[in-house]
C-alpha positions in Angstrom: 38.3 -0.8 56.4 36.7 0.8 53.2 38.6 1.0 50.5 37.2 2.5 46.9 39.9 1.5 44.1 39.2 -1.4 44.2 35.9 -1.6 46.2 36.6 -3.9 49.6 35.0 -3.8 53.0 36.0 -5.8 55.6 37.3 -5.7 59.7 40.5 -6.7 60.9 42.1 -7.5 64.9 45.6 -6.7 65.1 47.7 -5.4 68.0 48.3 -1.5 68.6 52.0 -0.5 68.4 52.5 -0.1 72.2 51.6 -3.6 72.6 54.8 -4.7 69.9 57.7 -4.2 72.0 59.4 -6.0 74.5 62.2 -6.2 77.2 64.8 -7.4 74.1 63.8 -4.5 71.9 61.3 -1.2 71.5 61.8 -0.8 68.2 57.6 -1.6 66.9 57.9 -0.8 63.2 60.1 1.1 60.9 60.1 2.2 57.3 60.9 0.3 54.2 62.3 2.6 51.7 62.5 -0.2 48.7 58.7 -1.0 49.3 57.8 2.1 50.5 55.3 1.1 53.3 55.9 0.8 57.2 56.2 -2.4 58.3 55.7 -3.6 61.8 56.7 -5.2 64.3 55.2 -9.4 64.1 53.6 -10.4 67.1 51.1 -13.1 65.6 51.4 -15.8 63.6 48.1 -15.2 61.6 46.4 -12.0 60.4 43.0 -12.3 60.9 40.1 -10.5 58.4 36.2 -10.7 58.6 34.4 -10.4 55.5 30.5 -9.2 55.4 28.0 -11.8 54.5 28.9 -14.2 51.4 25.4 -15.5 50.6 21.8 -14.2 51.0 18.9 -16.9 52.1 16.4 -16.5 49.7 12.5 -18.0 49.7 12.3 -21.0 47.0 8.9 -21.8 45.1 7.7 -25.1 45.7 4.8 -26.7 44.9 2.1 -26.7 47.1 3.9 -25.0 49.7 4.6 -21.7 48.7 4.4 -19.8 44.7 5.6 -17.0 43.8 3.7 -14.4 41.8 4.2 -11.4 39.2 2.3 -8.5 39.6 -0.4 -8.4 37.2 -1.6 -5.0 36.0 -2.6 -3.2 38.1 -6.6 -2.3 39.2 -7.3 1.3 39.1 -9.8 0.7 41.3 -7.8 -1.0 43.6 -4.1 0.1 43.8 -3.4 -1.6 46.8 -2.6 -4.5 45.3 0.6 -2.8 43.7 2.3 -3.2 46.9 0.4 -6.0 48.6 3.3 -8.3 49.1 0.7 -11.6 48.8 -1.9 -12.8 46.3 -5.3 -11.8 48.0 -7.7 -14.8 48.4 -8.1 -17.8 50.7 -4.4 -18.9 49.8 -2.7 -16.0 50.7 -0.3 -17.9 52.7 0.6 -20.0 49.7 1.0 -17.4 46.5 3.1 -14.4 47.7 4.8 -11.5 45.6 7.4 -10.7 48.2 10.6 -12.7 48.4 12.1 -13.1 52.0 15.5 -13.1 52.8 17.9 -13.5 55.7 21.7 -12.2 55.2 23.8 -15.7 56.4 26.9 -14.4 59.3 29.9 -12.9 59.0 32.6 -14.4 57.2 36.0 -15.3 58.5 39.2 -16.5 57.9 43.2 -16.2 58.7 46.1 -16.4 56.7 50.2 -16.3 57.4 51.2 -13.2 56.2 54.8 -13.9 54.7 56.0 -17.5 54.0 59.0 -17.2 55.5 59.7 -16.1 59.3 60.7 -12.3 59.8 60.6 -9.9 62.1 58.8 -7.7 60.8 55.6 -7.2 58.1 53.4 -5.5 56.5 50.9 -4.9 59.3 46.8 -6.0 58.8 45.7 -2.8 56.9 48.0 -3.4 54.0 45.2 -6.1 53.1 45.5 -4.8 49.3 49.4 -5.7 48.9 49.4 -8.7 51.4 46.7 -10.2 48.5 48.9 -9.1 46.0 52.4 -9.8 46.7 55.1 -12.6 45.4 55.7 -14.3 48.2 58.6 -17.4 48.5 55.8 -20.1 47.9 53.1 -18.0 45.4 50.9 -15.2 44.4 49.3 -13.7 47.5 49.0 -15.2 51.3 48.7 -18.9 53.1 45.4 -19.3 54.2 45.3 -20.9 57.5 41.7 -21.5 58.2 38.2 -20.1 57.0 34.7 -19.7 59.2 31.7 -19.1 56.8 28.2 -20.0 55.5 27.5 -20.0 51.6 23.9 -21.4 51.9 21.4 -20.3 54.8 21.4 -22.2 57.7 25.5 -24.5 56.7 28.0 -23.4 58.4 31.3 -24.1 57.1 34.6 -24.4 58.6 38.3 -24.9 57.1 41.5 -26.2 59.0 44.1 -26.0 56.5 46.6 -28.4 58.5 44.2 -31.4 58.1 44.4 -31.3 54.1 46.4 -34.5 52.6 46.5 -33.4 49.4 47.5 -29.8 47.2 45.0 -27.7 48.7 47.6 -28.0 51.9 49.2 -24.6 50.1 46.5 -23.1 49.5 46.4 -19.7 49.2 44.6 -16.4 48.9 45.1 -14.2 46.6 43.4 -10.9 44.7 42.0 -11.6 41.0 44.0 -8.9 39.9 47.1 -10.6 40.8 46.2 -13.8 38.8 45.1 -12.5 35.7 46.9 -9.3 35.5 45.8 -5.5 35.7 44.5 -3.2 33.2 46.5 -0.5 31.9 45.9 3.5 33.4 44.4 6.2 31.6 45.3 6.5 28.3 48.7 8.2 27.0 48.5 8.9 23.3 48.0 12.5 22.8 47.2 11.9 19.1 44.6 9.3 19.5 41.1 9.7 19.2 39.5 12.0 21.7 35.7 9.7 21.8 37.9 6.7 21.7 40.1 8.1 24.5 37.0 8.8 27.2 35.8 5.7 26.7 39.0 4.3 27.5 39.5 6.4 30.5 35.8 6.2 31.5 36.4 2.2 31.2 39.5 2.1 33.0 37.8 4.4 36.0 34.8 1.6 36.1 37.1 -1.6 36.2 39.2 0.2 38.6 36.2 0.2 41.2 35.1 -2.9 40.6 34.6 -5.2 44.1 37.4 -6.6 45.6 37.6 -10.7 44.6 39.7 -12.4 46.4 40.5 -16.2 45.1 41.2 -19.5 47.2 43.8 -21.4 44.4 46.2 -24.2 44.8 48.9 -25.2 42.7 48.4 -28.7 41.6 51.4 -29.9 39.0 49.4 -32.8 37.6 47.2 -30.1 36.1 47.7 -27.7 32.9 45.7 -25.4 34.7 47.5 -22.0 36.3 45.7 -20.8 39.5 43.6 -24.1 40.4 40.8 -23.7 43.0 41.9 -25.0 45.9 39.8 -28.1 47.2 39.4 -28.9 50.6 37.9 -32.2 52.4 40.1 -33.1 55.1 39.9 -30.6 56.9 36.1 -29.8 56.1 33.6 -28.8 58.9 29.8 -28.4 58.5 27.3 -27.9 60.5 23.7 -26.7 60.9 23.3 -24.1 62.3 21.5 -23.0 65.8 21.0 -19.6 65.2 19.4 -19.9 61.6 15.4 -19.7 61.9 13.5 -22.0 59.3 10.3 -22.7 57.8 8.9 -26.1 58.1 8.9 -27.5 54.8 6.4 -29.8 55.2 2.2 -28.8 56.0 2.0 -31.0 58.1 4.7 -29.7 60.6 3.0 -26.5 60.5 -0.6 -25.6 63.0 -2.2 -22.3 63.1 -1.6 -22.1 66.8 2.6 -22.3 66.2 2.6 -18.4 65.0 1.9 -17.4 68.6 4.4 -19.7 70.6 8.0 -19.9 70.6 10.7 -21.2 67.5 11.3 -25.4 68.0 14.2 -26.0 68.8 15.1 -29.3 67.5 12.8 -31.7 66.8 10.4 -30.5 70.4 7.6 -28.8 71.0 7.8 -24.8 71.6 8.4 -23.7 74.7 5.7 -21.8 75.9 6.9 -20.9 79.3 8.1 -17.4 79.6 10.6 -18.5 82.8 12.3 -21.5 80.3 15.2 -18.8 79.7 17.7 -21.9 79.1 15.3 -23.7 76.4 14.6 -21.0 74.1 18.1 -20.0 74.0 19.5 -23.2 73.1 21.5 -22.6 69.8 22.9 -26.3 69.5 20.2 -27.3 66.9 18.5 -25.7 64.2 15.1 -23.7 65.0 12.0 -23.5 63.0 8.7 -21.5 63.0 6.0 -20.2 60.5 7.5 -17.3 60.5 10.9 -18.5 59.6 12.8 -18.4 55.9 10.9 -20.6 53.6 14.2 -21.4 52.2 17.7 -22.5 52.8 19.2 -26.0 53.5 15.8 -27.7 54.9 13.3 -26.3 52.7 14.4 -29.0 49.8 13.6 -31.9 52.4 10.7 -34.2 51.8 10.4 -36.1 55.0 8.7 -35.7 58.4 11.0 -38.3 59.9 13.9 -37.0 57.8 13.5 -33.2 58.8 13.1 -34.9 62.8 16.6 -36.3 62.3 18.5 -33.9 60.7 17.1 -31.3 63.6 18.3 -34.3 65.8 21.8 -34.5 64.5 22.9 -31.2 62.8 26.3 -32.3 62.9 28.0 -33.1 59.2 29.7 -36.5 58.5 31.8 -35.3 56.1 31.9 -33.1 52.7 34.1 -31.1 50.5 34.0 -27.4 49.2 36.1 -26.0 46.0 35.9 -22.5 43.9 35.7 -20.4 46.9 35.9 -16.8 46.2 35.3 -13.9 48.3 34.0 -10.3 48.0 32.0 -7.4 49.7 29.1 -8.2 47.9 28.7 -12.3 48.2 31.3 -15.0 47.5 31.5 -18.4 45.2 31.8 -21.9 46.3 30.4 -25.4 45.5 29.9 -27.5 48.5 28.7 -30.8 49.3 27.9 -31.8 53.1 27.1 -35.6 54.0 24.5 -35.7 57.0 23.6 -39.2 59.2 25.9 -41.3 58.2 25.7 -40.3 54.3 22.2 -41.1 53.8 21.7 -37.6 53.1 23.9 -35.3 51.1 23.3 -31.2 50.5 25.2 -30.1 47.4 25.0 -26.5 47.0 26.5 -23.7 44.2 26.8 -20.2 45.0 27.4 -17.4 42.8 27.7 -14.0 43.8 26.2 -14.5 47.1 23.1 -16.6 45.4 22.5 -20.1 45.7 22.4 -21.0 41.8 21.4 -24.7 42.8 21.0 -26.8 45.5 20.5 -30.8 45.6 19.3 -32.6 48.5 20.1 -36.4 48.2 18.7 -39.6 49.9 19.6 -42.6 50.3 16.9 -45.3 51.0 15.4 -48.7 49.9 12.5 -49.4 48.2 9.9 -51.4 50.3 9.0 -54.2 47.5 12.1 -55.4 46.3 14.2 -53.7 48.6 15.9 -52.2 46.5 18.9 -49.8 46.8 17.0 -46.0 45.7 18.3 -42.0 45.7 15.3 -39.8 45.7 16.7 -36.4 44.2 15.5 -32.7 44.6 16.6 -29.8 42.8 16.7 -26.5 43.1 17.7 -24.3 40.3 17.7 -20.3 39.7 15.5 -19.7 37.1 12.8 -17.4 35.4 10.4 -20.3 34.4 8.2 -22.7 36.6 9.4 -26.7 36.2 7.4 -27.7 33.5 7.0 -31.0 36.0 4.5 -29.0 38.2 3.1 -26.8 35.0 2.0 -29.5 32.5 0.9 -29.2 29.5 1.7 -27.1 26.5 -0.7 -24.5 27.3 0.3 -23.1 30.2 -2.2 -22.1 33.0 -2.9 -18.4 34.8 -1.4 -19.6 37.7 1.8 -21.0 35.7 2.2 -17.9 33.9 1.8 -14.9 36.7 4.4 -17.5 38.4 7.1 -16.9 35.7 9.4 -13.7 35.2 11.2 -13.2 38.5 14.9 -14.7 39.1 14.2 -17.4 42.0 15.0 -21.0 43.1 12.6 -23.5 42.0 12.0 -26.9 42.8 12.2 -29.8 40.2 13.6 -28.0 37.2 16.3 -30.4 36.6 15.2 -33.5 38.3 12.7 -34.5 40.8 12.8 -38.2 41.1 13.6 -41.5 42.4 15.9 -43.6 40.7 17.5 -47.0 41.7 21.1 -46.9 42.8 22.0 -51.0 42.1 21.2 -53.3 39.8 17.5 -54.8 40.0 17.2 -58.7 40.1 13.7 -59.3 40.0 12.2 -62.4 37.7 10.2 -61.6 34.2 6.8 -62.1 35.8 7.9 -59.5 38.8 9.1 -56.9 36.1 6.0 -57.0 34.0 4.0 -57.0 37.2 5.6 -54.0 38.2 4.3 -50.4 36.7 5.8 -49.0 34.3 7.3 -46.2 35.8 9.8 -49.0 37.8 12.7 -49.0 34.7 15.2 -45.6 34.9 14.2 -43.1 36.7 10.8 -42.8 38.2 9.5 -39.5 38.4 7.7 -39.0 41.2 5.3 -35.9 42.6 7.4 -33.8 44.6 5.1 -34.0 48.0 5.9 -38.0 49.3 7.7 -41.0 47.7 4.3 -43.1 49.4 3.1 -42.2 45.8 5.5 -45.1 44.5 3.5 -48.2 44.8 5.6 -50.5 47.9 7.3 -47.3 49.2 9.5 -47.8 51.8 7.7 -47.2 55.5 10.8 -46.1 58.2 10.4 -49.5 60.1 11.9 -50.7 63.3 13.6 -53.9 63.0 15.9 -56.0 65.2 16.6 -52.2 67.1 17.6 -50.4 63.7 15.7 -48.3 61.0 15.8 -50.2 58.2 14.9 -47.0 55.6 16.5 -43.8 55.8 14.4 -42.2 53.3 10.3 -41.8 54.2 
């Protein structure tokens, strides 16, 4: 379905009209005349829609592992390098002009269509006043459950039923319907013939604007009309098989890996042309050198951690809130807990673009033993982290790497910082560097840089860090 005022593209299932009637009665639809629409036959409990792609997997800069450069003015003795999509040099596979991306799946999701039972409804295609209406319990339809990915390589799901709290009614509902809709073309025959074409042409603009559709909930402890729904009951995530990463580490990468099969999991390629049943395995995540150096991995500092999360790709918990969706990308704020909750993926999407993403660890430090949360950021930003671009002069490199909209690493916060208190005697504290009060930050490549980091250790059959 394609729809221009307002701009909306989306696919529906539904049933054909010789498939609504049965031995009790053939009528299949008939026509309102106070709504003036038809109205068929119900034969479902749900309507269900599928939305194009909500978020776009971009490539991230990080340090050491891959920069992303400006183009510089152009040689006239060389023009090629206007559409060379990599720095030229020996580290061509580190500074690259192009930015890669991989569109995330389909989105999903199913809502009751009137609150109250009837016979018959508006049928699927009447998606712009089924969003719209007044139904018996609020502003536009249930929603019932929801099947997406709002950062490359997460899948999401949403079971309604299992919420405890408000966002149980949640509902979905058109923008327009919330805040209200702008007037038509304008009226006054004596008014102003410039101001009156703006009007108009303003009108005609706002009028195909894309379709937004919001997720809200009505909490009464809140002055707050239209609250986005939150959901964690009833929260789902997952990595995903099919999604194709990048290592993020240098030393998960060999030259010899371009040629041979994705990983699947944590094991070797397969190699073997007649292992039809390995290479197709889509229960774990995949990664090769030729995958998206971005997405929900590429934040991870870890060789064991990346290991483990390939290992177990299946969430321990997590919420989601502010979901909105449109043709051209949705909104949402999510936060996935992975192993146990040692780590934790926090993720903001706006307009189908991660805006910034947090990878959280939970670990001990191996001197003290000490409770610790090593912290990456990603942000969207023009500008390099002044973490990896000392200094107040900044160099060539930092400045052909600045211009561009991109995720970055370590513009907010890079670090390790202790999660309890620290006993530790006056002698041990002085003894200690000075980088051991607040927050230490640390280079971006290892937390071995922290004198008495934390080894993963075997002890008495269990790992006694979850962070290195």
């Amino acid at each position: 379905m394609l729809s221009q005022e307002p701009f909306s593209l989306f696919r529906y299932t539904h049933r054909p009209l010789s498939d609504r009637g049965d031995v009790g009665s053939a009528s299949v639809a008939y026509y309102s005349g106070d709504d003036r629409i038809w109205q068929y036959r119900k034969v479902a409990d749900h309507y269900h829609y599928i939305l194009p792609p909500q978020a776009v997997g971009e490539s991230a800069d990080k340090p050491r592992r891959l920069e992303i450069h400006d183009l510089k003015e152009p040689n006239a003795t060389d023009p090629s390098d206007a559409w060379r999509p990599y720095v030229e040099g020996a580290e061509a596979s580190l500074k690259r002009r192009a930015v890669e991306f991989r569109l995330t799946p389909s989105t999903e999701f199913w809502v009751r269509p009137s609150d109250v039972e009837r016979g018959y409804f508006m049928p699927e295609s009447t998606s712009h006043d089924i969003f719209r209406q007044r139904g018996e319990y609020g502003l536009g339809a249930a929603l019932a459950f929801l099947r997406g990915e709002f950062l490359y390589g997460l899948s999401v799901g949403i079971d309604v039923s299992k919420e405890n709290a408000t966002s149980r009614q949640a509902r979905v509902a058109e923008i327009e319907a919330l805040t209200g809709r702008m007037t038509g073309p304008a009226r006054d025959a004596d008014a102003d013939q410039d101001i009156k074409a703006r009007w108009n042409a303003l009108a005609r603009a706002v009028a195909r604007r894309p379709e937004r559709l919001e997720i809200w909930a009505r909490d009464p402890d809140l002055t707050i009309d239209f609250t986005p729904a939150r959901f964690a009951g009833g929260v789902t995530y997952a990595l995903r098989g099919t999604a194709l990463h990048r290592p993020p580490l240098a030393k998960l990468e060999k030259p010899d890996d371009h040629g041979l099969w994705p990983k699947v999991g944590p094991s070797r390629p397969m190699i073997a042309v007649s292992d039809e049943t390995s290479r197709n395995d889509r229960s774990k995540p995949r990664s090769h050198p030729q995958g998206l150096s971005g997405g929900t991995l590429w934040p991870v500092e870890s060789i064991n951690l990346f290991n483990r999360l390939l290992e177990r790709p299946e969430s321990s918990g997590g919420t989601i809130e502010a979901i909105a969706l449109s043709p051209i990308g949705g909104d949402a704020a999510q936060t996935a807990a992975f192993l146990g909750g040692i780590v934790t993926i926090i993720s903001e999407t706006r307009n189908g673009h991660v805006e910034r993403q947090k990878v959280e660890v939970l670990g001990r430090i191996g001197a003290f033993w000490h409770r610790a949360k090593h912290v990456v950021v990603y942000e969207r930003t023009v500008n390099v982290s002044a973490q990896f671009a000392p200094g107040s002069k900044r160099t060539s490199s930092a400045a052909a790497r600045a211009g561009r909209s991109c995720a970055r690493s370590g513009n907010i916060s890079n670090c390790l910082s202790p999660s309890a208190a620290i006993r530790i005697s006056w002698k041990q504290r002085h003894a200690a560097p000075a980088s051991w009060n607040g927050c230490a930050s640390i280079p971006k490549s290892s937390m071995s840089t922290v004198p008495g980091a934390a080894r993963s250790v075997t002890s008495a059959g269990r790992s006694r860090c979850g962070t290195c």
